[in-house]
N, C-alpha and C positions, 0 to 999 in steps of 0.2 A: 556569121560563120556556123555552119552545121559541124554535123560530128566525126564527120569524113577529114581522118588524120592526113597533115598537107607537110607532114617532115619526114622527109626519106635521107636515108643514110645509104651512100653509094658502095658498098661491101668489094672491097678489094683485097680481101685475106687470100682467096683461094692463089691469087698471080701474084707468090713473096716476090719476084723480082719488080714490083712495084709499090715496095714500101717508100714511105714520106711524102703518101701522094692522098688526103683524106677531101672526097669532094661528099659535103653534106647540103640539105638544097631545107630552105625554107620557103614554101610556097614558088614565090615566081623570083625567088635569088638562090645562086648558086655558091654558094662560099667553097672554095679551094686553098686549102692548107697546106703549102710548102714546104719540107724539111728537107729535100733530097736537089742536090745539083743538077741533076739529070731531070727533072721536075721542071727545072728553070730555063733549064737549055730547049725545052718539046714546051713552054708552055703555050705558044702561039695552036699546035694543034691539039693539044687537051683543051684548051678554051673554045675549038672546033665543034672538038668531040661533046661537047655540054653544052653547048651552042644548039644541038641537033637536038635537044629535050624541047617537045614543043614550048610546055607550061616555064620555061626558062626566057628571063627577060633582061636578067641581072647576073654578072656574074663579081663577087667580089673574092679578088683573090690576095690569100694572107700568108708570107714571105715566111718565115724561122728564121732571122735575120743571124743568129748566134749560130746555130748548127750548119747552118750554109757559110759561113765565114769557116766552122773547123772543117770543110771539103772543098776549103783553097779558093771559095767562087767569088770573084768581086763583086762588091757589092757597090760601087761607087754608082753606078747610073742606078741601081735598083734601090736604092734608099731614095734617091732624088723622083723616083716616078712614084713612090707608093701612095698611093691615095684613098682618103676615108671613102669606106663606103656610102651608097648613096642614102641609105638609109639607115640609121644606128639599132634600131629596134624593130619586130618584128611580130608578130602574133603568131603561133602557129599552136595544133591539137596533136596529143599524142594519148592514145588509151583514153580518149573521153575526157582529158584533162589538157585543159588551155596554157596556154605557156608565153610569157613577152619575154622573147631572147634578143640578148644584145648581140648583134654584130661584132661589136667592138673584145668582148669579152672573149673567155680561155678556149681555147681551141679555134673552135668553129664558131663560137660563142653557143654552143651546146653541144651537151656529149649524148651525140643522136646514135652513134652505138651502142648506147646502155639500153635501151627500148627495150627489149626480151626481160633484161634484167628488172628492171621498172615493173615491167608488167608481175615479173613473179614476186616481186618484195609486196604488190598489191595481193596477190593469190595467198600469200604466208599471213597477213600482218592483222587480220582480224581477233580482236579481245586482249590484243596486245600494246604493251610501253613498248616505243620505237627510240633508239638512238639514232641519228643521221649525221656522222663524224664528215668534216668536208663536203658540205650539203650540197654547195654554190649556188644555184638561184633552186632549188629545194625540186627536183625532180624526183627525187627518192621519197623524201618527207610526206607529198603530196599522195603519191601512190598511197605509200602508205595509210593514210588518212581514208583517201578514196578505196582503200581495202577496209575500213573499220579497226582500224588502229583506235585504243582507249587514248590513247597521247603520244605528240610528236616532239620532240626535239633535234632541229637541226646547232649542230658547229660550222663555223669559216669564219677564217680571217679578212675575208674581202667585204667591205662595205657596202659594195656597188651591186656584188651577188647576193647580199644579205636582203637589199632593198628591191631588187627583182623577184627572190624570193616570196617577202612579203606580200609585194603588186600581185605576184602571181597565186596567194592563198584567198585577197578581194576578188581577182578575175573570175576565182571557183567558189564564190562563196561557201569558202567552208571555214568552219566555226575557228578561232580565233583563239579560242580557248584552249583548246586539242592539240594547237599545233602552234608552237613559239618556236624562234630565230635567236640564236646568243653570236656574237661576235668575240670570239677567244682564239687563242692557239689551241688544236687539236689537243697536243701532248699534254699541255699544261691542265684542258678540262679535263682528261682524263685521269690524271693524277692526283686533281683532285675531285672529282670524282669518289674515288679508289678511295682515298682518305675517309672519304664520307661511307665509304660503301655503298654506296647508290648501285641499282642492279637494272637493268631494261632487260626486258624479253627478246630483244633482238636490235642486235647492233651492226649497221651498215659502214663499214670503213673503205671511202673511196678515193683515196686521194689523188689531187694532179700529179703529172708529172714532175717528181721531184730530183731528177738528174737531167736537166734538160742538155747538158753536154758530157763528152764523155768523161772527163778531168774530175768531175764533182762526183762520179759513176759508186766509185767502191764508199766515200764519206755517205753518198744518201739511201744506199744502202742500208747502214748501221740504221738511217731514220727507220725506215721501212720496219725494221726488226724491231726496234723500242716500241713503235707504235701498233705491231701485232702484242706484241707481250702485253701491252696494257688493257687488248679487249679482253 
């Protein structure tokens, strides 16, 4: 694989009347993220429209099985056809930096919108201690490192992104030393943390989506707020 980045992020911000509709493309698969009924209903000609990318050979598409239940949509046939993609893992480059994303994983099993942002935490993060609060498989962390970060630390709770993570700090050979993986709750490192007074030069706080419906909307909220106060 050369250095010629192969993960495009299909940008649909400018047409708000097609929010719940995220198609991200790893090499020669197309992963299409679901949240909206009306998604569900056109999906035969959006799989058209991604069909027409030549480098397109795969397309896997991923349901929001909760949020499409609260906009009434049955789901009875579409649970019964959902099926793993053909491939779980994937290699792809982004900023000079190698990356094995899971299919299976949050979103798109990568959050290929933060590109821009990646690249500038790389621009910032030379001579500096890095925090990476909610790392997932460490696309911030590594930037950072790949900017000449003095030391890395990512947080997440996820085991599965903890160990992508890692694979993906072998894939870049980079030093080992510089850049560790802790498996904690967010809130809880940080608190203690705080206790200790521990201080980084720069702290990245990115967390998933944590109101994935809207009933949970105003409770995950409050999260949101705790966990500014503590950076």
């Amino acid at each position: 694989m050369g250095r010629r980045p192969n993960l495009v992020f299909l940008s649909l911000k400018p047409l708000e009347r097609l929010s719940g509709l995220i198609v991200d493309i790893f090499g020669d698969i197309a992963v299409v993220a679901s949240s909206a009924a009306w998604v569900e209903k056109y999906k035969s000609d959006i799989e058209s429209c991604v069909n027409r990318i030549p480098e397109i050979n795969h397309i896997n598409w991923r349901s929001s099985v909760e949020l499409l239940k609260e906009e009434g949509l049955d789901l009875s046939s579409l649970e019964e056809t959902q099926s793993p993609p053909s491939k779980q893992l994937v290699q792809v480059m982004e900023n000079g930096i190698k990356y094995v994303v899971s299919l299976e994983g949050q979103k798109t099993g990568f959050y290929a919108d933060q590109r821009e942002n990646r690249h500038y935490i790389s621009n910032i993060s030379n001579g500096k201690t890095v925090l990476d609060i909610c790392c997932y498989s460490g696309g911030f962390s590594l930037n950072a490192i790949q900017g000449g970060a003095l030391n890395v630390i990512g947080v997440d709770t996820s085991l599965p992104a903890l160990e992508l993570a890692k694979e993906n700090v072998l894939l870049n050979n980079l030093d080992p030393h510089r850049l560790s993986f802790l498996r904690q709750d967010a809130t809880e490192f940080m608190k203690e943390a705080l206790s200790r007074n521990e201080l980084w030069d720069l702290v990245i706080l990115d967390p998933p989506k944590l109101a994935p419906r809207r009933k949970v909307l105003v409770l995950k909220k409050l999260t949101y707020s705790k966990g500014n106060l503590l950076v």
